[in-house]
N, C-alpha and C positions, 0 to 999 in steps of 0.2 A: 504494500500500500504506500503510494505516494505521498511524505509528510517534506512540508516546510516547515522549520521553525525557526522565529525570530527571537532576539534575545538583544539586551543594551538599553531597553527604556528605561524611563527613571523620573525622576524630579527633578530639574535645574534651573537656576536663576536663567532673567533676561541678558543674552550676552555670552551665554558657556556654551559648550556643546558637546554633543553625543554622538555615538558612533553605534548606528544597529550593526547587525549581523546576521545573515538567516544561513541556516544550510541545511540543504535539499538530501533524505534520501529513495532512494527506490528510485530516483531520477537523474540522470546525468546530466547536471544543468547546462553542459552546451550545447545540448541539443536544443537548447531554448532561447528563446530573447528574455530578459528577467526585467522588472519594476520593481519601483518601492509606490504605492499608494497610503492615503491615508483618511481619513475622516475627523475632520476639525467640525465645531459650533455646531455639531448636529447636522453639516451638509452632508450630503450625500456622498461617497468615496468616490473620491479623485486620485489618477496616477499624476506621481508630483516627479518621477525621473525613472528612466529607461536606459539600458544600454544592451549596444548589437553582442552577438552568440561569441564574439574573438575579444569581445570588451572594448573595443577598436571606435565608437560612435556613441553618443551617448544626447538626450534629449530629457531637457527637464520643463515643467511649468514655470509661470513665471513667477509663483511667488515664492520659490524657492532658489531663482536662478543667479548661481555667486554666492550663495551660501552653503546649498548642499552639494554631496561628490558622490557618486554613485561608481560601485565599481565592482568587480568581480575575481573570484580567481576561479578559476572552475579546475586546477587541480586538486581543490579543495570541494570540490563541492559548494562553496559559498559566494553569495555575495554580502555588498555592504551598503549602507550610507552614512555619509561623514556629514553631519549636521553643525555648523556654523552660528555661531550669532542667533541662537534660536530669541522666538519673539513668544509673548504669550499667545497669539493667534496660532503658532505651531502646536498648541496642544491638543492632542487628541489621538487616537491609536492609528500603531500603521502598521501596515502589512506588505509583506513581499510577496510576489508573485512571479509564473512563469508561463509562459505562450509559442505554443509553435510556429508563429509567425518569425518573419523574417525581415520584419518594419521594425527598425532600431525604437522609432519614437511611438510605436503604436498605444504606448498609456496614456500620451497627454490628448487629450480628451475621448478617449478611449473609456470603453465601460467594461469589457470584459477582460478575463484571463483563464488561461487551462486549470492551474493550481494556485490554491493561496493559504498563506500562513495562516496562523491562528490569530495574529495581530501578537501587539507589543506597548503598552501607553506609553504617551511623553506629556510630560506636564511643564509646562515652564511659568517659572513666575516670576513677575515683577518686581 
């Protein structure tokens, strides 16, 4: 059975930052395009960054863009994101995901994915 799971949420002031980490098994995640989405104020989940199957291309939304790093190693089986400067509007769960598409940026506005983690909260406070 195909599990993601994410790990690295937490509580941190405005201004620090965090570093998820998810890793995939029963899946060899280069087989895949991989996001990180997330569900802030109760919206709906949004893919907030994407990168291509070699890690090689990488597309984020905009209100994370220059602050987060998304990125992969797939001899591990994992990937990541490096969260910057988080803001209190960054708070709320995220999740990683994988897709057999081959559209580096197919999360940002994007609704679907093949598999997805169990999610992971971030809380940031002011």
């Amino acid at each position: 059975q195909v599990q993601m799971v994410e790990s690295g949420g937490g509580q941190v002031r405005a201004g620090e930052s965090l570093r998820l980490s998810c890793t995939a098994s029963e899946l060899t995640l280069d087989d895949y395009t991989v996001s990180w989405w997330r569900v802030v104020s109760g919206n709906k989940r949004e893919g907030i960054a994407c990168i291509s199957r070699p890690g090689t291309l990488t597309s984020y939304a905009d209100a994370v863009k220059g602050r987060f790093t998304i990125s992969r190693d797939n001899a591990r089986n994992t990937m990541y994101l490096q969260m910057n400067d988080l803001k209190p509007e960054d708070t709320g769960m995220y999740y990683c995901a994988a897709d057999r598409t081959w559209r580096y940026d197919y999360c940002i506005g994007g609704i679907k994915s093949d598999y997805w983690g169990q999610g992971t909260e971030v809380t940031v406070t002011s």
